[in-house]
C-alpha positions in Angstrom: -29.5 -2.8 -6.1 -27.2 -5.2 -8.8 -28.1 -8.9 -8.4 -26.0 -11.3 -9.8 -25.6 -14.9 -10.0 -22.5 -16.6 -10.1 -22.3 -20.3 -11.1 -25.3 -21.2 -9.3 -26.7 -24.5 -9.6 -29.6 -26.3 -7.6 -29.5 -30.2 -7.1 -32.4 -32.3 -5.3 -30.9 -35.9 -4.9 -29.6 -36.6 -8.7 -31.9 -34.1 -10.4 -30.5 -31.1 -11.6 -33.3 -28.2 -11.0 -30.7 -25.1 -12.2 -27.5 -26.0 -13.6 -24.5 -23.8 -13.8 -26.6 -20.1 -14.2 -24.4 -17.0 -14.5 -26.6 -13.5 -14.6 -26.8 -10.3 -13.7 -30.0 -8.2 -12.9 -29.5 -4.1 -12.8 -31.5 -2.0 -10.6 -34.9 -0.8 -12.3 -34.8 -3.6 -14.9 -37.6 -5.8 -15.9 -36.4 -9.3 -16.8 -38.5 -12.6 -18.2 -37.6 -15.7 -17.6 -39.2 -17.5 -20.2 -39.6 -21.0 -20.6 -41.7 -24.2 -20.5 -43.3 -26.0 -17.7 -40.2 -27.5 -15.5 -37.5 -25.1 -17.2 -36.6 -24.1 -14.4 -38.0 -20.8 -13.4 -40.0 -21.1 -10.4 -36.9 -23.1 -9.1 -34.3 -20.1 -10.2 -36.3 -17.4 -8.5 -36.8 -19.1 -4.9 -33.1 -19.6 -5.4 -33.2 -15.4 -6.1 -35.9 -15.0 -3.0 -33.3 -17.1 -0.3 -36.2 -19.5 0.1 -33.6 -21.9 -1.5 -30.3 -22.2 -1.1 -27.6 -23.0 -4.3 -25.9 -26.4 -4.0 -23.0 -24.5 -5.5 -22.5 -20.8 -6.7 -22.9 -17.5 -5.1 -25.9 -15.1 -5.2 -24.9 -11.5 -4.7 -26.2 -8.0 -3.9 -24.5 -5.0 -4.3 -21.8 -7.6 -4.6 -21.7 -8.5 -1.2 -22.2 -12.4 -0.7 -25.5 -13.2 0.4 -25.8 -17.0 -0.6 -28.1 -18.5 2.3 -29.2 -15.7 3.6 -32.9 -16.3 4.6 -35.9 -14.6 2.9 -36.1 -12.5 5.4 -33.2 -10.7 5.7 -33.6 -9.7 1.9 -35.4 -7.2 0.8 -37.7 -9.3 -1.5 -41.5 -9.3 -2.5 -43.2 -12.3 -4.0 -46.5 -12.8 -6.6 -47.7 -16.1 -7.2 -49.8 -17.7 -9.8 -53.0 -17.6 -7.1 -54.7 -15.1 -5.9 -53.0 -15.1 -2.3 -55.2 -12.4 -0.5 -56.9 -12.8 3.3 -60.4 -13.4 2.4 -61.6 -11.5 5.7 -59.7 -8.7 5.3 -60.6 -5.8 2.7 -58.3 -5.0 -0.7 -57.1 -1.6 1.5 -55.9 -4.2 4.9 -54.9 -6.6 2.3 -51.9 -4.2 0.7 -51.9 -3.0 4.3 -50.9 -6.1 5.6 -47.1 -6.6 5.0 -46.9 -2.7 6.6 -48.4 -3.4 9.2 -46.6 -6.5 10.0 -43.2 -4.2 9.5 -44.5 -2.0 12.7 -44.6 1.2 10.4 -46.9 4.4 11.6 -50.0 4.8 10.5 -49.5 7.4 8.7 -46.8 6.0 6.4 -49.2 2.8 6.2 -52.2 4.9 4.1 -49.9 7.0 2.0 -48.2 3.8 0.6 -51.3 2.0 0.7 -53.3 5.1 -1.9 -50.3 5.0 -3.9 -50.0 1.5 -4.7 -54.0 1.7 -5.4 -53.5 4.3 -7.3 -51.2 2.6 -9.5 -53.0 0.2 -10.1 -56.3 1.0 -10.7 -57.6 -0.4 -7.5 -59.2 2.7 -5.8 -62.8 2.3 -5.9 -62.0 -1.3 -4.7 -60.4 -0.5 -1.2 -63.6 -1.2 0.9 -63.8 -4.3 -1.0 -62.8 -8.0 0.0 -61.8 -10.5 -2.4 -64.6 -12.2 -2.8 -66.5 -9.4 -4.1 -63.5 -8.8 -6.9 -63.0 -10.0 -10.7 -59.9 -12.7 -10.9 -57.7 -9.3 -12.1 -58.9 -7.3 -9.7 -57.7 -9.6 -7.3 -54.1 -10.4 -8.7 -54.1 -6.5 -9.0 -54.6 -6.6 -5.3 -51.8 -9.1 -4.4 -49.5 -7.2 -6.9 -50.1 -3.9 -5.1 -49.5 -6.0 -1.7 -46.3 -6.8 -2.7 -45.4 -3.2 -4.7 -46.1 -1.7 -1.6 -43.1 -3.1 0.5 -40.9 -0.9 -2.1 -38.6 -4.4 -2.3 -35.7 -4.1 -4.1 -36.3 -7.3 -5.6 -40.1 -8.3 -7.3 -40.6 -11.7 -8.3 -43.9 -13.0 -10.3 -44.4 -16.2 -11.0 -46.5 -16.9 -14.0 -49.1 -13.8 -12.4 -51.6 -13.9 -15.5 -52.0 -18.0 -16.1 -55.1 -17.9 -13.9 -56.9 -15.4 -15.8 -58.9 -15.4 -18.7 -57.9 -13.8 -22.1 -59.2 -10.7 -21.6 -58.0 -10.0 -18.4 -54.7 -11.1 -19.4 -54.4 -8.9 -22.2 -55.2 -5.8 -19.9 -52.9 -6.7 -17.4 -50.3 -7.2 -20.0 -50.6 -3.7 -21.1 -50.4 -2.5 -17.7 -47.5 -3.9 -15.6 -44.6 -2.2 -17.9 -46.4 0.7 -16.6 -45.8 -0.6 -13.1 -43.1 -1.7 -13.5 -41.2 1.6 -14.9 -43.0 3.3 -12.2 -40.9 1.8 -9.2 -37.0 1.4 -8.8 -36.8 -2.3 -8.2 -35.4 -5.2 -10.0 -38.4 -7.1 -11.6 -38.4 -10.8 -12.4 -41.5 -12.2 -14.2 -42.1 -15.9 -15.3 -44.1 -17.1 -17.8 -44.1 -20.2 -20.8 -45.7 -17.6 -23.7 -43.1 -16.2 -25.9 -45.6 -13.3 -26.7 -46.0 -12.2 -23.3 -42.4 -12.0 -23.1 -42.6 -9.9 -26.0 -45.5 -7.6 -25.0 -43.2 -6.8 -21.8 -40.4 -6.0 -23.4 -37.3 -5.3 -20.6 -34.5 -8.4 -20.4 -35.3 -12.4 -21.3 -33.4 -15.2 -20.0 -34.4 -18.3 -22.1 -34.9 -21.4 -20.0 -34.8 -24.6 -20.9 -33.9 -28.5 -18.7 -32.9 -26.1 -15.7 -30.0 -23.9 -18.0 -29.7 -20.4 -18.8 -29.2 -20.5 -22.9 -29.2 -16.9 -23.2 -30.2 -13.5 -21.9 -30.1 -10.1 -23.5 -32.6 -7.5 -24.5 -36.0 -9.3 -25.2 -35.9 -8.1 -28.8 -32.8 -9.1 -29.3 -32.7 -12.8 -27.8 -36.4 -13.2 -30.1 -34.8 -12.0 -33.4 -30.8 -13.1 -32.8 -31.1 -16.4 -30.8 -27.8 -17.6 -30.4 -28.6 -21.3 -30.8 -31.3 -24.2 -31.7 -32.6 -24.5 -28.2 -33.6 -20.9 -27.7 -35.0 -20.4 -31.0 -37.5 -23.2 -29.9 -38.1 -22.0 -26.3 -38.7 -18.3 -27.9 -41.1 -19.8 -31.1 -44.9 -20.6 -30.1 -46.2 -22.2 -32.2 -43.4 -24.6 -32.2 -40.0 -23.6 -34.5 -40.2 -24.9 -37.8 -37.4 -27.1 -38.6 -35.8 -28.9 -41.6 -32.5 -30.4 -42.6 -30.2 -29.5 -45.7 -27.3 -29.6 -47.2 -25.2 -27.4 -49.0 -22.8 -27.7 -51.6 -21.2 -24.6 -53.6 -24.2 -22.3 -54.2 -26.9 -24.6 -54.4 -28.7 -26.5 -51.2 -30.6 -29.6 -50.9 -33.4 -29.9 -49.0 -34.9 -32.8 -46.5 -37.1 -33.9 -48.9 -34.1 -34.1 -51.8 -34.9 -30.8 -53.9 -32.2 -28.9 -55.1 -32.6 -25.5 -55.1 -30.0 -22.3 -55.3 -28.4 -20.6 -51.9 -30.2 -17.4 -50.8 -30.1 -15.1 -47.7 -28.4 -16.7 -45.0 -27.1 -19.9 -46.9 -24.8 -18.0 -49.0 -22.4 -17.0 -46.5 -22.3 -20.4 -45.2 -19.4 -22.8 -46.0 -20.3 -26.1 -47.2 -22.2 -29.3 -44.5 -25.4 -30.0 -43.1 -27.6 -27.1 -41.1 -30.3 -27.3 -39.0 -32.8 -24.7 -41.1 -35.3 -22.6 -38.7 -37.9 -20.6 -39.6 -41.5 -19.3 -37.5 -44.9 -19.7 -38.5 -45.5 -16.7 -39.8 -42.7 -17.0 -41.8 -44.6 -19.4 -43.9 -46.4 -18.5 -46.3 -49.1 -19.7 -49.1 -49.0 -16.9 -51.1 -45.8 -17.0 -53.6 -43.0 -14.3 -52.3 -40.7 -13.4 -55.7 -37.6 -15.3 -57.2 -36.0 -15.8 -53.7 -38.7 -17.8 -51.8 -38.1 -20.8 -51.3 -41.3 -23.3 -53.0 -41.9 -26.5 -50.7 -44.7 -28.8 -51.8 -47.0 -29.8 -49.3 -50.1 -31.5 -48.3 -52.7 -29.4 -45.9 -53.1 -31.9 -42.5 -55.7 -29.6 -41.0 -56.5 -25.7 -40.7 -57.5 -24.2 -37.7 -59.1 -20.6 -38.1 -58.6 -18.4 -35.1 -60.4 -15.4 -36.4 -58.4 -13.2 -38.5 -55.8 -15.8 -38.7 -55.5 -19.5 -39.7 -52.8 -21.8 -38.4 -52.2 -24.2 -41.2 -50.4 -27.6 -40.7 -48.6 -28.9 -43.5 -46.6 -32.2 -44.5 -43.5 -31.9 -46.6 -42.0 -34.9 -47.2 -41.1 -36.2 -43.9 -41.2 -33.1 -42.1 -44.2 -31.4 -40.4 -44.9 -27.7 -40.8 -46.9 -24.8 -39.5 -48.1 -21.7 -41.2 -49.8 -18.8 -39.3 -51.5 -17.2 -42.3 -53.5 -14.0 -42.3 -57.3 -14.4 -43.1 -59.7 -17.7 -42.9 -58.0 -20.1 -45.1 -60.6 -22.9 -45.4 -58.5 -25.9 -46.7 -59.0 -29.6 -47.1 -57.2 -32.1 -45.4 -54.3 -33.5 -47.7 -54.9 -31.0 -50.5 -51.7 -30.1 -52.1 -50.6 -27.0 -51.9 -47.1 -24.9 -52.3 -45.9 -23.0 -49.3 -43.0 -20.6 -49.2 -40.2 -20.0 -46.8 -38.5 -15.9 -46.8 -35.2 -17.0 -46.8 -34.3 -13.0 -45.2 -36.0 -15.2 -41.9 -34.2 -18.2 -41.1 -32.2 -19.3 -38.8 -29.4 -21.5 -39.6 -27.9 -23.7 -37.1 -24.6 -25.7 -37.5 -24.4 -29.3 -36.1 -23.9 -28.5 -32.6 -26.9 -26.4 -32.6 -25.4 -23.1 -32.9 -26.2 -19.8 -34.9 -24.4 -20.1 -38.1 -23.4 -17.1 -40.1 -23.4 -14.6 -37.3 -20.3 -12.9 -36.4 -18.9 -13.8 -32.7 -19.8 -10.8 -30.9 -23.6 -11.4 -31.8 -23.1 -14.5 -30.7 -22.3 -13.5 -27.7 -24.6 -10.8 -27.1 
């Protein structure tokens, strides 16, 4: 199964939920749609599922035109954010339940039923109802529910934000596993960059309702094509600074001068948008080619083995993800350094600078 979308945009009175979306999904893929609350992605997948129909623009399958076909007729599983399971019913009638509502034999009904335990670790569970379950084993147990429909299209919206960390992090590790292990077309939502990562697969970058890009998830993280999905693909938030360049030197927000390196040689002459991640920050001095930036330390927040440090430079506000416990003062001064082999440069319209067009357009 191929689904593609074709210009399709959602309106509700004068909002604009999905605007304008053009994508194609390959059978066996994984794909993220990754993006902040109200992005858009809960809105693009019911437009996927047919619980929605497109104010304009075609969904496809197979390329055969099914915009406003009903849920339905559409071979189509859903996961939600809650646990959706029948209390009353144990985890084994619980995956059971879509089967059984389909009419098929018995028979059929336990084989698919073991497997999709098996898969996912639910076995010793099957006698079990939900309320006797951890949180993950019950998401498992709606997961397997809707793995065992064999649906050529899986959609799961933000499946993990109910869980705690350490479930989370084990589920993580688990669904590419699923996921290889069946044929279908898998669509996942979720706001954390890093989860998008730890998938792996496709990600379409979301952001006000429009598609900004969509590509291998490696790709779209290190190569993003514009301003707007370096932020929605940076947590914490992108760092950001203006300069100016003139000949082979650049000046900074703050008014420092200082040579062009990396990416700001290739550049011709104007104003950039500079972008660069957190942990692309750093306190500790980097050679010849790092870029110095005074700074005064707002606050520092230690994690564990890392330490998120906020910074003022001049009028712009930083962040530094820094390896270690970092116990600093608020509005000591300290000098933090940017790699220059890991920014982003964006020309005035927000758009990759310095890249050729066909990575542009990747």
């Amino acid at each position: 199964m191929t689904l593609a979308l074709e210009g399709v945009s959602k309106k509700v009175g004068a909002a604009v939920h999905i605007d304008d979306i053009h994508m194609t999904l390959e059978r066996g893929s994984l794909n993220v749609l990754l993006g902040a609350t109200l992005a858009g992605k809960t809105s693009l997948m019911r437009l996927m599922a047919g619980l929605d129909v497109p104010t304009s623009g075609r969904v496809l399958v197979d390329g055969k035109d099914v915009t406003g076909w009903p849920v339905q007729r559409r071979s189509v599983a859903m996961v939600y954010q809650q646990f959706i399971n029948y209390p009353s019913l144990t985890v084994y009638e619980n995956i059971a339940s879509p089967l059984r509502v389909a009419g098929l034999p018995g028979s059929e009904i336990d084989a698919r039923v073991r497997d999709a335990a098996k898969l996912l670790k639910l076995e010793p569970y099957l006698d079990r109802k939900p309320l006797n379950l951890s949180g993950g084993q019950q998401q498992r147990t709606a997961i397997a529910r809707a793995l065992v429909k064999r649906a050529d299209l899986v959609l799961l919206d933000e499946p993990l934000a109910n869980l705690d960390y350490k479930l989370r992090e084990e589920l993580r590790e688990e669904l590419p596993r699923v996921f290889s292990a069946s044929g279908a077309i898998f669509v996942y939502a979720t706001t954390e960059p890093s989860e998008a990562l730890l998938l792996g697969g496709n990600t379409a970058t979301l952001f006000e309702g429009r598609l900004t890009q969509f590509g291998p998830t490696p790709r779209v993280y290190r190569q993003p094509q514009d301003l707007t999905t370096a932020r929605v693909f940076s947590d914490p938030p992108l760092n950001t600074m203006t300069i100016h360049k003139t000949g082979d030197a650049v000046t900074l927000g703050a008014g420092e001068r200082i040579p062009a390196t990396g990416a700001l040689v290739a550049v011709a002459d104007g104003e950039y948008t500079v972008g660069f991640r957190a942990h692309h920050l750093s306190l500790e001095p980097m050679g010849p080619e790092g870029i110095a930036l005074p700074a005064t330390v707002s606050v520092a927040e230690i994690t564990g083995s890392e330490s998120y440090v906020h910074l003022d430079a001049g009028e712009h506000r930083f962040v530094a993800l820094v390896p270690g416990v970092r116990r600093l003062e608020p509005k000591s001064s300290v000098t933090a350094y940017i790699d220059p082999r890991h920014l982003f440069l964006f020309d005035a319209a927000g758009r990759l600078a310095g890249a050729d067009p066909a990575q542009k357009a990747a």
